[in-house]
C-alpha positions as CSV (number, residue, x, y, z in Angstrom):
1,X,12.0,5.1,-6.1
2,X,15.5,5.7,-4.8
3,X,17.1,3.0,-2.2
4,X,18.1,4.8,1.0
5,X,19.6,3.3,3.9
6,X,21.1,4.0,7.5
7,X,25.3,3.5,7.1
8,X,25.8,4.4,10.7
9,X,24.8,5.4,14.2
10,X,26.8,7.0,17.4
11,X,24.9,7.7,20.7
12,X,26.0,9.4,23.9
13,X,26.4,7.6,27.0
14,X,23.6,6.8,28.6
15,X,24.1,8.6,31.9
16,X,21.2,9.9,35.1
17,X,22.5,13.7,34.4
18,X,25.3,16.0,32.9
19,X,27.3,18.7,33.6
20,X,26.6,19.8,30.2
21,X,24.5,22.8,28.8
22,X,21.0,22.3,27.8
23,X,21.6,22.7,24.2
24,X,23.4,18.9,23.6
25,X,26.2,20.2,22.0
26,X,28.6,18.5,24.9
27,X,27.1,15.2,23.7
28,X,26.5,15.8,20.1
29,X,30.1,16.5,19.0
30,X,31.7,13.3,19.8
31,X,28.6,11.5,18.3
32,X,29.1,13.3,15.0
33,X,32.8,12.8,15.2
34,X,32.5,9.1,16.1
35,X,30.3,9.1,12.8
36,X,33.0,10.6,10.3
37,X,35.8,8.6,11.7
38,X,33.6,5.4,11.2
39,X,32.8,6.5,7.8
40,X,35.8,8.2,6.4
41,X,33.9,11.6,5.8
42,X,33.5,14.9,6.9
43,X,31.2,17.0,7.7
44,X,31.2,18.8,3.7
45,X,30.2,15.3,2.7
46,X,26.6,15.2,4.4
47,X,23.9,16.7,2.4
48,X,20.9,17.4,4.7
49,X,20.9,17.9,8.7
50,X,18.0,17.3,10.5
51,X,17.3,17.1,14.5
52,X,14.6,16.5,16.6
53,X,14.3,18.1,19.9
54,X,12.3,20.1,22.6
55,X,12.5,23.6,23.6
56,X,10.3,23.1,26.5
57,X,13.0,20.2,27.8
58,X,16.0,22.9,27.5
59,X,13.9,25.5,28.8
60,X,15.0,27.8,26.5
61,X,13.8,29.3,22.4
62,X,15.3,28.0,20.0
63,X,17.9,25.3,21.5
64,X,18.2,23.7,18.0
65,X,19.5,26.7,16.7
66,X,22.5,27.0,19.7
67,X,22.9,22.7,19.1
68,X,24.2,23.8,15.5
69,X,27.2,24.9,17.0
70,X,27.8,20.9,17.2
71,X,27.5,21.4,13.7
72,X,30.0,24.0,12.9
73,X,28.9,27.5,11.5
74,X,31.5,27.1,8.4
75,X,30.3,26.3,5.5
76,X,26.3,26.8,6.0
77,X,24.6,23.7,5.8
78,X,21.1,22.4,4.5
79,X,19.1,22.4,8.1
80,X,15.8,21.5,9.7
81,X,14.1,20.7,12.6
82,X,11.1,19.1,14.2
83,X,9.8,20.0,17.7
84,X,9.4,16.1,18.9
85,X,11.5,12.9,18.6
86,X,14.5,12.7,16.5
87,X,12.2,9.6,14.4
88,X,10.4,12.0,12.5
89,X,13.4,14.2,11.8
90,X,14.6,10.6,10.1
91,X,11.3,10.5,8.6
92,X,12.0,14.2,7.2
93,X,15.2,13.3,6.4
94,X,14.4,10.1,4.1
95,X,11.9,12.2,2.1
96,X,14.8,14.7,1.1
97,X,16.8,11.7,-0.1
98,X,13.7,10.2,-2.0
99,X,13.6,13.4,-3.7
100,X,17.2,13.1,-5.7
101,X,18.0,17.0,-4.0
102,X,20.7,15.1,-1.6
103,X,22.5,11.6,-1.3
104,X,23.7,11.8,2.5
105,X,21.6,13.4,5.5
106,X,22.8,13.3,9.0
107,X,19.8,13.0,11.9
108,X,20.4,13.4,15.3
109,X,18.5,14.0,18.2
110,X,19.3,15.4,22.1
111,X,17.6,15.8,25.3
112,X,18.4,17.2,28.8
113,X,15.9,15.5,31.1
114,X,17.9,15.8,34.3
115,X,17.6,19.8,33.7
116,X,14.4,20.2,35.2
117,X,11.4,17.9,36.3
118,X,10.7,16.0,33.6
119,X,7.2,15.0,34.6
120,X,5.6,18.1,34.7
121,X,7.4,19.2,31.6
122,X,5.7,16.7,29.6
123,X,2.7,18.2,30.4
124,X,2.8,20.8,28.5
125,X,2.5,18.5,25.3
126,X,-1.4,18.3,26.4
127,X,-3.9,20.0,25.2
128,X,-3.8,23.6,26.7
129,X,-7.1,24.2,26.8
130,X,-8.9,21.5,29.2
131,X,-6.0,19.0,30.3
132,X,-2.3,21.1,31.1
133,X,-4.5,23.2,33.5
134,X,-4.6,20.2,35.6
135,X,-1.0,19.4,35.4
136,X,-1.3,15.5,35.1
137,X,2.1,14.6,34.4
138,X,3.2,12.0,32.9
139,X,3.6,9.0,35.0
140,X,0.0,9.7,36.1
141,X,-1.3,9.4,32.7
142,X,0.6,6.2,32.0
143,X,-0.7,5.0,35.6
144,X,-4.4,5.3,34.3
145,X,-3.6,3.8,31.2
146,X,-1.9,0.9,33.3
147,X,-5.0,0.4,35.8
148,X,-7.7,0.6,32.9
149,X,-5.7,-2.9,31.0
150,X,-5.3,-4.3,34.2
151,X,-9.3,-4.1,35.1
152,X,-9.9,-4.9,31.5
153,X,-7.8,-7.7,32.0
154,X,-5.2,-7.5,29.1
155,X,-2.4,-7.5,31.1
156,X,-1.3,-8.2,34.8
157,X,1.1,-6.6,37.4
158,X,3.1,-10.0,36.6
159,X,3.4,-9.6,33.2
160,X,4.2,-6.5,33.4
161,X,7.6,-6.9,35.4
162,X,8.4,-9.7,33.1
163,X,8.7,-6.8,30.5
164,X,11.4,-5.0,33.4
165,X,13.0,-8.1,33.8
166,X,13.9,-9.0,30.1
167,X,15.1,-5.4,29.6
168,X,17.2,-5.4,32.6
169,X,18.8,-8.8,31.4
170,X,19.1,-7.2,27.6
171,X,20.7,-4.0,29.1
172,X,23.4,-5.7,30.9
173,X,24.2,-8.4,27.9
174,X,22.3,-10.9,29.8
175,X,20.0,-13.9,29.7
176,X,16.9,-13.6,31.5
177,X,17.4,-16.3,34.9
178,X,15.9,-16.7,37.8
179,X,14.5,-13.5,39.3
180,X,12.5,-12.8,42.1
181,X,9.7,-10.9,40.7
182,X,7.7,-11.1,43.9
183,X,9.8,-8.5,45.2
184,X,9.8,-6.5,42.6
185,X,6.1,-6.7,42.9
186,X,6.6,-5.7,46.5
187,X,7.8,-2.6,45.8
188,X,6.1,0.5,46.6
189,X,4.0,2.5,43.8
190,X,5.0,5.8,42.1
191,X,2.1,6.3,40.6
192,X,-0.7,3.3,41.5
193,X,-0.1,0.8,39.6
194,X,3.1,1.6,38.4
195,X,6.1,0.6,40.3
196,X,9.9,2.0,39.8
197,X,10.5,-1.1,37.5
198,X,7.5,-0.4,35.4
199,X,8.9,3.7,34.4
200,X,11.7,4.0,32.1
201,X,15.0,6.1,33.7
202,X,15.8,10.1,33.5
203,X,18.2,9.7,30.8
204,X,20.4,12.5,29.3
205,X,21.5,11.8,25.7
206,X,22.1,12.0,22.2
207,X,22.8,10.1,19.4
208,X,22.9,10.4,15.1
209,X,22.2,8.7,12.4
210,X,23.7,9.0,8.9
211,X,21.5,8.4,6.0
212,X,22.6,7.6,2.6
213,X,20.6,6.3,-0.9
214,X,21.5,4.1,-3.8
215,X,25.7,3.6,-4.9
216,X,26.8,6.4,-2.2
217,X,25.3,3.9,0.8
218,X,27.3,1.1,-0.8
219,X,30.5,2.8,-0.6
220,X,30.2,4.2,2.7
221,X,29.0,0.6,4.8
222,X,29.5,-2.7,3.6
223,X,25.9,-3.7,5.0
224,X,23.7,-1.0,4.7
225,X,19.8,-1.2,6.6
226,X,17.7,-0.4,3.5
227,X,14.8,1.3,4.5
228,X,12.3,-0.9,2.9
229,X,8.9,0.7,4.9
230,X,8.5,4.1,6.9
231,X,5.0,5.1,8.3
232,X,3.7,7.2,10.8
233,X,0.0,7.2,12.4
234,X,-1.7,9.5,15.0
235,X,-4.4,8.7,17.6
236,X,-6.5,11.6,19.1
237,X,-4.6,13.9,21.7
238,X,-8.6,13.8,23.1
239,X,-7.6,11.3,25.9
240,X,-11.0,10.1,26.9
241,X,-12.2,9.6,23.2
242,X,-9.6,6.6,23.1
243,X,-9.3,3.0,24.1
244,X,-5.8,3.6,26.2
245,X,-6.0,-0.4,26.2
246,X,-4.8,-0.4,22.0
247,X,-2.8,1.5,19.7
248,X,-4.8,2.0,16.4
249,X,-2.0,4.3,14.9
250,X,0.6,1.8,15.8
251,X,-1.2,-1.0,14.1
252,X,-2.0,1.1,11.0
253,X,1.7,2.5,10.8
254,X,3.1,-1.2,11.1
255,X,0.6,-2.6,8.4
256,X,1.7,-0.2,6.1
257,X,5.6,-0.8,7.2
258,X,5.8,-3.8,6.8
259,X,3.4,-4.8,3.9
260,X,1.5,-7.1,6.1
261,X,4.9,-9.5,6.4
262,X,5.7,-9.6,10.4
263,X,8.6,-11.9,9.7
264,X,11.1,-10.1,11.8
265,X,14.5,-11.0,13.4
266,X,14.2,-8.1,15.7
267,X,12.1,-5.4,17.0
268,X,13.1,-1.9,18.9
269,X,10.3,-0.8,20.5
270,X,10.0,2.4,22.1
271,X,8.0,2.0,25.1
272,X,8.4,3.7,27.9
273,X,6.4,2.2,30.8
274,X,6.3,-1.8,30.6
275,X,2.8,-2.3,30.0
276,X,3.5,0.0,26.8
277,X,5.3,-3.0,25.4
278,X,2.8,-5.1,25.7
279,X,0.7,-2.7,24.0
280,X,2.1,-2.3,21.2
281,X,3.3,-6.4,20.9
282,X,-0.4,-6.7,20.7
283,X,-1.0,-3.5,17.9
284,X,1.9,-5.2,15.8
285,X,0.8,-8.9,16.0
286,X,4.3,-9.7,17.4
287,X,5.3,-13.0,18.0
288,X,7.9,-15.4,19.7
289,X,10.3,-15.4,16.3
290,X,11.0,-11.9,16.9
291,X,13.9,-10.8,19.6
292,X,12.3,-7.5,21.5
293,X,14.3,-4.9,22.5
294,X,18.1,-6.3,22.4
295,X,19.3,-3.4,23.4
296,X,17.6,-3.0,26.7
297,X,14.9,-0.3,25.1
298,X,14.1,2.2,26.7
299,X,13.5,0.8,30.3
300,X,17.2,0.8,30.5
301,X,18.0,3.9,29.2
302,X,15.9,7.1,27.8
303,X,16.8,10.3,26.5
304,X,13.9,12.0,25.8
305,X,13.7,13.3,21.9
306,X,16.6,10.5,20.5
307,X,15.3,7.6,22.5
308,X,12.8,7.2,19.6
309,X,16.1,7.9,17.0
310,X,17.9,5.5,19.1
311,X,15.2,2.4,18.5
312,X,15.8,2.4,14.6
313,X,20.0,2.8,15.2
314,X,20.2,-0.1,17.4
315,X,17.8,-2.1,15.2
316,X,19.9,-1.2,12.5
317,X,23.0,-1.9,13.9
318,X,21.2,-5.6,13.7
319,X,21.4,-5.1,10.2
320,X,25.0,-3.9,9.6
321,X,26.4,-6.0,11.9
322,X,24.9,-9.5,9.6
323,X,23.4,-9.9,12.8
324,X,19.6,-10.0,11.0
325,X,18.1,-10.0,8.2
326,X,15.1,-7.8,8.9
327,X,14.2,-5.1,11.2
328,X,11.8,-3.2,13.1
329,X,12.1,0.3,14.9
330,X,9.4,1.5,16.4
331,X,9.2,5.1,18.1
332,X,6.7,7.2,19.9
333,X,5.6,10.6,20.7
334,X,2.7,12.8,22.9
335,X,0.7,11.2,25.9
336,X,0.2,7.4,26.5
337,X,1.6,6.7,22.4
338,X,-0.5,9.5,20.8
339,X,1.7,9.2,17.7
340,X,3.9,6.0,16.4
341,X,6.1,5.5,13.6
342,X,7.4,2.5,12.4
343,X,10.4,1.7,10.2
344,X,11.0,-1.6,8.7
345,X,14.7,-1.9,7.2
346,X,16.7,-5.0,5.7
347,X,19.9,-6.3,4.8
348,X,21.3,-7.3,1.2
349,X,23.5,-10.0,-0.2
């Protein structure tokens, strides 16, 4: 099987809104450029483009076809799209390489969420016939999930600040110290029992990731992340025919990533409410060896359809860097993780 690897990743600026169009081609073009300068390419030198992105979020048809224009319209490229997080257009996109057709790919995912109120819009990824009607958005879906481990007892409203806490500290390049959670705990709800600390941000962002197998990766970055394990699982979008309290996909997805081997240096987890990370801690069998979220994950910052592409750049960055030795990106998509993928990548002497 061909060796492919990530050899670089750009994001936009993490930022509460833009001035830019819905279509992320204001934030897209100086991630792509950012990319090429890093690598010494152009944009004839990528293979296979693939985004990830939502229509509903831009509020418009076809907003992947008017983020091409981030592309360039001369020559025509290789192109495709998924309707969700930019982590399964990577997905898509390491496939094409496995198959010998290409030796470079370029991902990249975008999302608007300031342009309209995000929590209702996520409704509209539930089912149509008997849960959108009742427009539960998305914070109260993650509140029930919340409430139902805290009466089961898996988790506490303690524990789950600690999770805000040490992604706070990771955000700003930080060790955890002395905080006073009490007051955090003293805050008011948003939606019972979540508190402002517990919800990741409105984020509007961006970012890419360049994909490249065997000899060609070598040349382009001195420390490629070989992708050595790339699964994804699904739960039922039936929310009451689940235990919200576990992740069964994430724990089949991560067995099959990492070959049963959890020795990890780091892990990017996408999970957006803070009782989400303990979740899926538990699914994966994670443990203290393993640094969570150096980045700040997605409490500190969000963009909705590249926050999930985001996880495996910064967890490959780890890589590149010689910072570690072994990887894990996880990313998520639907209500209360429906869906997970899991990427495992490491470095080579």
């Amino acid at each position: 099987m061909t060796d492919v690897a990530v050899v670089g990743f750009a994001h936009a600026p993490h930022v509460r809104a833009t001035d830019g169009t819905t279509n992320g081609v204001e934030m897209l073009v100086p991630c792509f450029q950012s990319l090429y300068a890093e690598l010494g390419i152009t944009k004839e030198d990528i293979g296979f483009w693939c985004s990830g992105s939502s229509d509903y979020l831009a509020g418009r048809a076809f907003s992947f076809i008017s983020a091409i224009d981030a592309v360039g319209a001369v020559p025509p490229v290789n192109e495709s799209h998924v309707e969700m997080d930019a982590a399964w257009a990577f997905y898509e996109a390491w496939i094409k390489l496995l198959t010998g057709e290409v030796d470079t790919a370029l991902v990249y995912g975008f999302g608007k969420s300031s342009a309209g109120n995000l929590r209702k819009v996520l409704a509209m990824q539930l089912d149509p016939y008997v849960v959108a009607p009742l427009w539960p958005d998305s914070l109260a879906l993650a509140g029930l999930q919340a409430r139902a481990g805290l009466d089961a007892g898996k988790w506490t409203e303690r524990s789950m600040a600690e999770v805000a806490i040490a992604s706070r500290a990771a955000a700003q390049g930080l060790r955890s110290g002395p905080v006073d959670i009490d007051a955090l705990l003293a805050t008011p709800f948003v939606a019972d029992p979540l508190r402002k600390h517990d919800c990741a941000p409105i984020t509007d962002g961006a970012a890419a990731i360049i994909l490249a197998s065997g000899d060609r990766a070598r040349e382009l970055c001195e420390n490629p992340a070989w992708i050595t394990g790339l699964e994804h699982r699904i739960d039922s979008p039936n929310l009451g025919a689940r235990d919200l309290t576990v992740s069964p996909s994430t724990t089949a997805a991560a067995k099959a990533a990492t070959k049963g081997d959890n020795s990890l240096d780091v892990a990017e987890l996408y999970a957006p409410f803070t009782h989400q990370q303990l979740i899926l801690e538990e699914a994966m069998g994670m443990d203290s060896r393993t640094v969570i979220n150096p980045s700040g994950g997605p409490l500190a910052a969000n963009p909705m359809f590249a926050a999930g592409l985001e996880r495996i750049g910064f967890a490959a960055k780890q890589i590149m860097s010689g910072s570690a030795g072994r990887v894990l990106a996880h990313a998520t998509s639907g209500p209360v993780l429906q869906q997970n993928l899991v990427a495992v990548m490491e470095g080579r002497g």
